[in-house]
Backbone bond lengths (Angstrom), bond angles and torsions (degrees), N, CA, C in turn:
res aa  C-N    CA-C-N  psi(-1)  N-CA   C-N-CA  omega(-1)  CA-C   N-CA-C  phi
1 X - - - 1.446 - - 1.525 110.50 -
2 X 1.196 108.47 -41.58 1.938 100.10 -171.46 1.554 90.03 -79.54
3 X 1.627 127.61 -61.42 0.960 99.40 165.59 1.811 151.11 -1.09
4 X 1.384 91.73 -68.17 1.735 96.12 166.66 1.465 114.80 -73.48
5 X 1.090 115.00 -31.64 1.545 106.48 162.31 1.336 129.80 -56.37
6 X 1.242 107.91 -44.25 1.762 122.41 175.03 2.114 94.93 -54.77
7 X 1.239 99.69 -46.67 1.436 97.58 -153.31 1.427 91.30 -62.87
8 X 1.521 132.63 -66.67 1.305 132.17 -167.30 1.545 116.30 -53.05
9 X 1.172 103.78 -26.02 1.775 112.24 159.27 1.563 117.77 -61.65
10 X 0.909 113.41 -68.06 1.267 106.67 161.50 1.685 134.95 -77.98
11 X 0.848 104.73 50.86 1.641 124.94 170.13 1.556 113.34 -57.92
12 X 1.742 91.59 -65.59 1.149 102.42 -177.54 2.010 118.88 -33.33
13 X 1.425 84.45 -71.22 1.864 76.95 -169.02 1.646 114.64 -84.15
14 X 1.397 121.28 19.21 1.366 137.80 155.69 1.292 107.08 -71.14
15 X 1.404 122.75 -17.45 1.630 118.76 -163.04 1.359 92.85 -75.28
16 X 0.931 134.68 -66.03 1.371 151.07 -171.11 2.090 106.78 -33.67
17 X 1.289 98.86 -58.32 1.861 112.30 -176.95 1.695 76.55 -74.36
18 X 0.736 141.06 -30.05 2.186 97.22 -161.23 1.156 91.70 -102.04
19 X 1.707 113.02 162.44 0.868 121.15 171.62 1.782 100.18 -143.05
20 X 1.514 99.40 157.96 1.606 99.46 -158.06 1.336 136.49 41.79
21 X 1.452 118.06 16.09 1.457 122.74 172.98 1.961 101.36 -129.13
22 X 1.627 97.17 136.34 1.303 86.41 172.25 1.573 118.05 -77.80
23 X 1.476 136.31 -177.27 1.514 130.65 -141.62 1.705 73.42 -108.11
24 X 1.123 132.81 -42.27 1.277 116.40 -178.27 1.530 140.80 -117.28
25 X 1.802 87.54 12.04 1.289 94.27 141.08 2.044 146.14 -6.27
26 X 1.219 104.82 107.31 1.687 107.94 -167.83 1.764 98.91 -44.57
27 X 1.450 103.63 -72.37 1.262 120.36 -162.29 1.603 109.59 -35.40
28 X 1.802 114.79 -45.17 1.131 93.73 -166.80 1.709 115.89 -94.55
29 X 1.021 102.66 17.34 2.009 115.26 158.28 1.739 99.26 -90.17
30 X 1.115 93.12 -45.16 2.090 88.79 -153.95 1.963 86.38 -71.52
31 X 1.148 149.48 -58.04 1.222 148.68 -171.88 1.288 115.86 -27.19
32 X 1.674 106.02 -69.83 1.626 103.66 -163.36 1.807 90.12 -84.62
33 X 1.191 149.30 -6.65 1.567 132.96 177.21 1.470 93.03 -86.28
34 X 1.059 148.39 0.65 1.638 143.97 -175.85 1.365 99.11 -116.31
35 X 1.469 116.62 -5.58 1.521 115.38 -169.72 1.516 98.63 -88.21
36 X 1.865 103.06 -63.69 1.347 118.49 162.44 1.621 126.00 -42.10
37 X 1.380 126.09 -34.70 1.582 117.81 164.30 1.351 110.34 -86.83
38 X 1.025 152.74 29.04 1.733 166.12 122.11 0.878 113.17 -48.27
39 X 1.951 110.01 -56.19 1.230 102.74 -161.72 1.203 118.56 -98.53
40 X 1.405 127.17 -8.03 1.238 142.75 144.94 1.536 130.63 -46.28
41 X 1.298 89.04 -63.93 2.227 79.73 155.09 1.113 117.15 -66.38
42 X 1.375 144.20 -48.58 1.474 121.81 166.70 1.432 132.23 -33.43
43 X 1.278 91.68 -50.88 1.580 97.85 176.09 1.380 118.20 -75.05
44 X 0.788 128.39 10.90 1.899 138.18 -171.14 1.314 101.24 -155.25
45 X 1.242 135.66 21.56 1.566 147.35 132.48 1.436 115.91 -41.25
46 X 1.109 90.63 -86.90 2.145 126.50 171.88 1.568 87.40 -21.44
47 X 1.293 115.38 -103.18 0.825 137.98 -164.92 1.809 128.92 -29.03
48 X 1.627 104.67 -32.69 1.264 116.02 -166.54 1.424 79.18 -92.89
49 X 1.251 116.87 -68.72 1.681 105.51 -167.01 1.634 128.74 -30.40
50 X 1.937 106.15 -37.65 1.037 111.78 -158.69 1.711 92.00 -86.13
51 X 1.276 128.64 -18.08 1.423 128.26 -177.65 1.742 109.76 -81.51
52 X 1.724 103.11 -26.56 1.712 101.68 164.95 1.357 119.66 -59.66
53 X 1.340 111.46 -46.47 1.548 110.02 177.88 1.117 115.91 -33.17
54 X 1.718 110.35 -52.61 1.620 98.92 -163.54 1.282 136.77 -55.63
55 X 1.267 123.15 144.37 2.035 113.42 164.98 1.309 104.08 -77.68
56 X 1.781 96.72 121.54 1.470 112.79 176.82 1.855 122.32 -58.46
57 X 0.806 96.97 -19.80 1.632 109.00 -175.36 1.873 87.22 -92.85
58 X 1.016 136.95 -10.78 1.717 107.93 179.85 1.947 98.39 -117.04
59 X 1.122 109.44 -6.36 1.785 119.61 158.54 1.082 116.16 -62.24
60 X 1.718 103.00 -51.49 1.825 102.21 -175.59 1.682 106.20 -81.17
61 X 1.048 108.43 -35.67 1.408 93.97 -174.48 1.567 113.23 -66.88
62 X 1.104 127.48 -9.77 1.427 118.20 -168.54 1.930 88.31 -93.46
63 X 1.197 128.75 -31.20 1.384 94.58 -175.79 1.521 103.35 -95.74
């Protein structure tokens, strides 16, 4: 969120670096934050699944 705020704040001297995209353009906010929550559940996929498997009663008892 501040992120996209920062970005639409700085529009202005972004105008200049893009080319063929407008500075406040949806797509290029909504893209890379849909890129970043992708890649975040993937990566914390693995992990949750392999911690469902376990039997909770032989987790706790070992610590």
């Amino acid at each position: 969120m501040i992120g996209s705020l920062a970005g639409a704040a700085s529009a202005r001297v972004l105008r200049s670096l893009l080319f063929g995209v407008s500075t406040l353009e949806p797509a290029a906010f909504l893209l890379p934050a849909v890129g970043v929550l992708v890649a975040a559940t993937l990566a914390s996929l693995a992990p949750a699944v392999r911690a469902g498997a376990l039997p909770p009663a032989e987790v706790l008892r070992e610590e």
